[in-house]
C-alpha positions as CSV (number, residue, x, y, z in Angstrom):
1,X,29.2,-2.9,-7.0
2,X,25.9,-1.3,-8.5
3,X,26.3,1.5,-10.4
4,X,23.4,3.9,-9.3
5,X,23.2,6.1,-12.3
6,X,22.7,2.8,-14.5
7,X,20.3,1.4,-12.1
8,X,18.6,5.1,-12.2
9,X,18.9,5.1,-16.6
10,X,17.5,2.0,-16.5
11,X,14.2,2.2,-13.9
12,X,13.7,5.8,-15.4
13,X,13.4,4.1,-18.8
14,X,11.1,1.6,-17.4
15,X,8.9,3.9,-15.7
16,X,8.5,6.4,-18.8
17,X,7.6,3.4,-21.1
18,X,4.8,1.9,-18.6
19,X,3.7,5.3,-18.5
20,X,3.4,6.5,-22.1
21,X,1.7,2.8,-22.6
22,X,-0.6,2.9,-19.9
23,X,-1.8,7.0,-21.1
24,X,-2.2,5.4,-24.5
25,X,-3.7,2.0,-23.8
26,X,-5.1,2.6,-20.4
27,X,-5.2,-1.0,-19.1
28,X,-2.4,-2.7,-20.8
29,X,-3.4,-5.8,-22.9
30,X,-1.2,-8.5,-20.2
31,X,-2.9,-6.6,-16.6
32,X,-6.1,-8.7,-16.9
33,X,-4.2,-11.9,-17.6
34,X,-1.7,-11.8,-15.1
35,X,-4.0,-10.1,-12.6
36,X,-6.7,-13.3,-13.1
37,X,-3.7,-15.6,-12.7
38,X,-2.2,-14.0,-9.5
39,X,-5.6,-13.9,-8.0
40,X,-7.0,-17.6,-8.9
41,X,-3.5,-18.7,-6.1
42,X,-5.2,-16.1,-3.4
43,X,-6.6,-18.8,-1.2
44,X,-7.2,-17.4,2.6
45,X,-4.1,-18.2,4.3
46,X,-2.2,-16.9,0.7
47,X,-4.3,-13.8,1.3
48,X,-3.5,-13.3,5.0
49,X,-0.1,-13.8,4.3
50,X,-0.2,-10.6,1.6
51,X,-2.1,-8.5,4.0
52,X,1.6,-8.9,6.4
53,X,3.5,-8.3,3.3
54,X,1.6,-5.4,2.2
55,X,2.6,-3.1,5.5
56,X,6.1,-3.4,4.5
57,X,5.2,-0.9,1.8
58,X,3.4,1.6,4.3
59,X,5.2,4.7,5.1
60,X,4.6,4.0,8.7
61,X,7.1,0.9,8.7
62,X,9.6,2.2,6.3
63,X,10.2,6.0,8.1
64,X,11.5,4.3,11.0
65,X,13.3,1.5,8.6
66,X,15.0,4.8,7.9
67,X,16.8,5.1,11.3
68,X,17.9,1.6,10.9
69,X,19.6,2.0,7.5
70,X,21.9,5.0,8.9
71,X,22.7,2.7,12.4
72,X,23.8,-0.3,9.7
73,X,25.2,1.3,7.1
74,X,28.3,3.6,7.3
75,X,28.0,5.0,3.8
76,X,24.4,6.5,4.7
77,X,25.4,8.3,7.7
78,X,27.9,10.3,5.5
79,X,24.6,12.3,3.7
80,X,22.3,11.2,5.9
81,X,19.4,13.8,4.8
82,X,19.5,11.9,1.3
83,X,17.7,8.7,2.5
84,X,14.7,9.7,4.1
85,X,14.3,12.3,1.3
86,X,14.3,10.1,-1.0
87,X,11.7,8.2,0.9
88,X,9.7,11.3,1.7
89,X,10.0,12.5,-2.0
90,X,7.8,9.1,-3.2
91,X,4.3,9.9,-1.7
92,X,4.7,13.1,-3.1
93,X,6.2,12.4,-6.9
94,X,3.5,9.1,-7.0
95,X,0.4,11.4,-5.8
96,X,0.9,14.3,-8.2
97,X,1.6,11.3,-11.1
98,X,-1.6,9.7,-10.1
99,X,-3.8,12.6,-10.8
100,X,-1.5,13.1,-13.9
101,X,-2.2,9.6,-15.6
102,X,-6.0,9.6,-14.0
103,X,-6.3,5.8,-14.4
104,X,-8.7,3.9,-12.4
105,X,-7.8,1.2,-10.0
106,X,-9.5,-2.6,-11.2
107,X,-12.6,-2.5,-8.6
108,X,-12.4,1.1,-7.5
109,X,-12.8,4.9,-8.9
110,X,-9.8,6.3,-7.3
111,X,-6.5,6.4,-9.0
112,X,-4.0,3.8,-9.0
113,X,-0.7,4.8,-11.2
114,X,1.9,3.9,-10.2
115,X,1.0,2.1,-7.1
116,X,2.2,4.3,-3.7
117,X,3.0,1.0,-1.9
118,X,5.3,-0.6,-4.8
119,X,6.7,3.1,-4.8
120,X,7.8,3.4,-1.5
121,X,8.8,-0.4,-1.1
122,X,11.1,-0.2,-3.9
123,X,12.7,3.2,-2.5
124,X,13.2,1.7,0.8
125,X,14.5,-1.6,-0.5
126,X,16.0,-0.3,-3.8
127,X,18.1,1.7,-1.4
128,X,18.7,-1.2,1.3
129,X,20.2,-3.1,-2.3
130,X,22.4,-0.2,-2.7
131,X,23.8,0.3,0.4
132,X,24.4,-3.3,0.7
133,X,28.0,-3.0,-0.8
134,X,29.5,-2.6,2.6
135,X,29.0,-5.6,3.9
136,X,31.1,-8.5,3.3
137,X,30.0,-11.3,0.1
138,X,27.9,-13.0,1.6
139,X,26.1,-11.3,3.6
140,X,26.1,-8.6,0.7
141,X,24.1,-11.2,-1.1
142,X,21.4,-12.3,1.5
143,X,20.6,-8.4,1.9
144,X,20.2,-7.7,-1.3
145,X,18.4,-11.0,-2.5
146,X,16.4,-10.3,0.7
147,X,15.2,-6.4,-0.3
148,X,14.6,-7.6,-3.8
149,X,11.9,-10.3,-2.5
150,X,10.3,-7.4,-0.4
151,X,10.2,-5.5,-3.3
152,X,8.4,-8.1,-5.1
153,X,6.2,-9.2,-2.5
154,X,4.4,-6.3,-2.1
155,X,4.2,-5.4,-5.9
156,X,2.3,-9.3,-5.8
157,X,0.5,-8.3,-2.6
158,X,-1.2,-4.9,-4.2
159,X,-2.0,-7.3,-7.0
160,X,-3.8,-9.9,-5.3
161,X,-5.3,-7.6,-2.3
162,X,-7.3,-6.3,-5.4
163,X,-5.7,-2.9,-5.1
164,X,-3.7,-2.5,-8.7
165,X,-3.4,-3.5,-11.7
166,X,0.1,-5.4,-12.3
167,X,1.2,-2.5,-14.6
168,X,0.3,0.3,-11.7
169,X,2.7,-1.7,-9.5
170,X,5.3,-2.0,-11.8
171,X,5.4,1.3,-12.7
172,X,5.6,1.8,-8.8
173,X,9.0,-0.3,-8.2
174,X,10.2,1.6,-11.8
175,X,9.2,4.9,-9.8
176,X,10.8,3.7,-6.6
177,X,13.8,2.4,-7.8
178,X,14.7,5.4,-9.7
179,X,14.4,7.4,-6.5
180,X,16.4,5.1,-4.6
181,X,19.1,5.4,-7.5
182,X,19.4,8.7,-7.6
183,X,20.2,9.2,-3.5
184,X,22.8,6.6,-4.1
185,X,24.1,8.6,-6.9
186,X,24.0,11.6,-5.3
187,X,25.5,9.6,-2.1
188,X,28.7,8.6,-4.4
189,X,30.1,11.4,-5.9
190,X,32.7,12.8,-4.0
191,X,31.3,16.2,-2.2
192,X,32.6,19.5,-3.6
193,X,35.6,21.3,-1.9
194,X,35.3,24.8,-0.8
């Protein structure tokens, strides 16, 4: 079982240190390498392939991915309003950080820490991981292997859509991770008696 408050300690940490390197360095001496590297492999059908990838971090397909978690999962529908807050708080907490930090995207003026789409993928997916306890091993496994790819995939798709710098998007899965941690958190401890 994952321990949501050490997954939370953890992306927290993450997130804080990507940002307190990025306010102090802006871009951060590896973003231009790996950025160059990820986009000499974006051939056209590698590119078209992204472009699917990178609507899995689009609010419009992860609200309604919200429904789905509380018909699958048992442990959601207990505090069901923590899910889809968590998802609704990541636009919000990723906006007001973007005009916080104020750094530029790589070919464009507006800002682009943490990245909204890494945000809200790792959220959605971070709490998909979570949740994942209930089902048996195996299929325990294949969920959670599958969310963490998703995650990834989209961080790589912001990357090589020319949209981020690698350092944007992962300060976004740090970001959305944390949020996802703290709902499960706040999903496990037991709920007070009156």
């Amino acid at each position: 079982m994952l321990h949501p408050r050490g997954v939370l300690t953890v992306a927290a940490t993450c997130f804080l240190a990507l940002t307190a390197a990025v306010v102090t360095l802006g871009a951060l001496p590896a973003d231009a390498a790996l950025r160059d590297a990820l986009l000499a492999l974006a051939t056209p059908g590698v590119v078209a392939a992204m472009r699917v990838f990178n609507r899995a971090g689009d609010w419009r397909v992860l609200a309604p991915g919200v429904i789905l978690l509380l018909v699958v999962f048992r442990r959601a529908r207990a505090r069901w309003w923590l899910w889809p807050g968590a998802l609704a708080i990541a636009p919000l907490l990723e906006g007001a950080l973007k005009h916080l930090v104020g750094r530029a995207r790589p070919e464009d003026v507006s800002f682009g820490f943490p990245s909204g789409h890494s945000t809200a993928a790792a959220t959605f997916f971070g709490m998909v991981v979570l949740l994942a306890d209930e089902l048996p091993g195996r299929a325990c496994a294949v969920v959670r292997g599958l969310a963490l790819a998703m995650i990834l995939l989209v961080g790589v798709a912001r990357v090589m859509l020319r949209a981020h710098w690698p350092s944007d998007v992962l300060a976004g899965i740090a970001l959305g991770l944390a949020l996802a941690a703290a709902a499960g958190w706040v999903a496990s401890t037991p709920e007070p008696r009156d």
